[in-house]
C-alpha positions as CSV (number, residue, x, y, z in Angstrom):
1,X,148.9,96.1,101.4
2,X,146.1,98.6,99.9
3,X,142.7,97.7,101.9
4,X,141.0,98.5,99.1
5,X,142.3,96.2,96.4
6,X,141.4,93.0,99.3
7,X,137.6,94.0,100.2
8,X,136.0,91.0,98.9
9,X,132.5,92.4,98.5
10,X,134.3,95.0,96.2
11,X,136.4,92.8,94.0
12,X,134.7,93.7,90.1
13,X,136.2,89.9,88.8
14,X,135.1,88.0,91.9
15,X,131.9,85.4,92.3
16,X,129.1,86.3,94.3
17,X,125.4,85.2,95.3
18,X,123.0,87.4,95.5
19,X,121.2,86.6,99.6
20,X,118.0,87.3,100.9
21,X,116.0,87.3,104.1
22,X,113.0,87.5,105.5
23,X,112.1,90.7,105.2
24,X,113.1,90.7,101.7
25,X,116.4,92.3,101.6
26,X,119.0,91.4,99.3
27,X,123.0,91.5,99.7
28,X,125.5,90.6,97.6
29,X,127.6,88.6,98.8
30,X,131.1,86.9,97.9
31,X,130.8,83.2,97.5
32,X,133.9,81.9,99.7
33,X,132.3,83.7,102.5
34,X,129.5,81.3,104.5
35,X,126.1,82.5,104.1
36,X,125.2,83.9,107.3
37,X,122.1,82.4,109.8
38,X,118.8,84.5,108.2
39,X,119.7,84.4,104.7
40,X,119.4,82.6,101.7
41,X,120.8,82.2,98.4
42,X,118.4,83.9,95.9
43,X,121.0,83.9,92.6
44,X,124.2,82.6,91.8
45,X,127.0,82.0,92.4
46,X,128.2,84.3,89.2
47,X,130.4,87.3,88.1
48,X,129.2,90.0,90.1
49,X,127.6,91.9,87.4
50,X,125.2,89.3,86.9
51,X,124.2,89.4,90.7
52,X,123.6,93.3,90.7
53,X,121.3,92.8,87.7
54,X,119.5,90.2,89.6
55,X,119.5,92.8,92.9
56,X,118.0,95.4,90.2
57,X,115.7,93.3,88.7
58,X,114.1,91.7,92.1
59,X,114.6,94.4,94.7
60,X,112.2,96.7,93.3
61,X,111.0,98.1,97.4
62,X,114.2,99.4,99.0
63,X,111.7,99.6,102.3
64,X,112.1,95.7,104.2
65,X,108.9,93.9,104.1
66,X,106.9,94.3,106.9
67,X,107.6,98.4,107.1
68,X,104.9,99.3,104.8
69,X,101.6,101.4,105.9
70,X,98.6,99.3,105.1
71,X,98.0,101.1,102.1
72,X,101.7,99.9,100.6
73,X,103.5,103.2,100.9
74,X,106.2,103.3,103.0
């Protein structure tokens, strides 16, 4: 069976949430899978488009919170 085709955080038609933690990262995750100890729903569930525009939308500092000089910069 093709790996690729079976990756659930790949699959284009799937349902996923959109998780967060505490230093403000966000994953997206599939929603059959258990959200992990850490992280919290944030959006969803929904297609998975919908949850990468959320991620695009909200995740505006790739840098986790708490990494940032005092000034803001990374």
């Amino acid at each position: 069976m093709d790996q690729s085709s079976t990756n659930p955080f790949e699959n284009e038609s799937g349902v996923y949430r959109v998780l967060t933690n505490a230093a403000g990262e966000h994953s997206l995750w599939p929603d059959f899978v258990a959200v992990p100890d850490g992280w919290e729903t944030a959006f969803g569930p929904d297609v998975r488009a919908a949850c990468l525009g959320y991620v695009e939308e909200h995740w505006t500092a790739l840098a986790p919170a708490g990494s940032q000089g005092r000034d803001g910069r990374s």
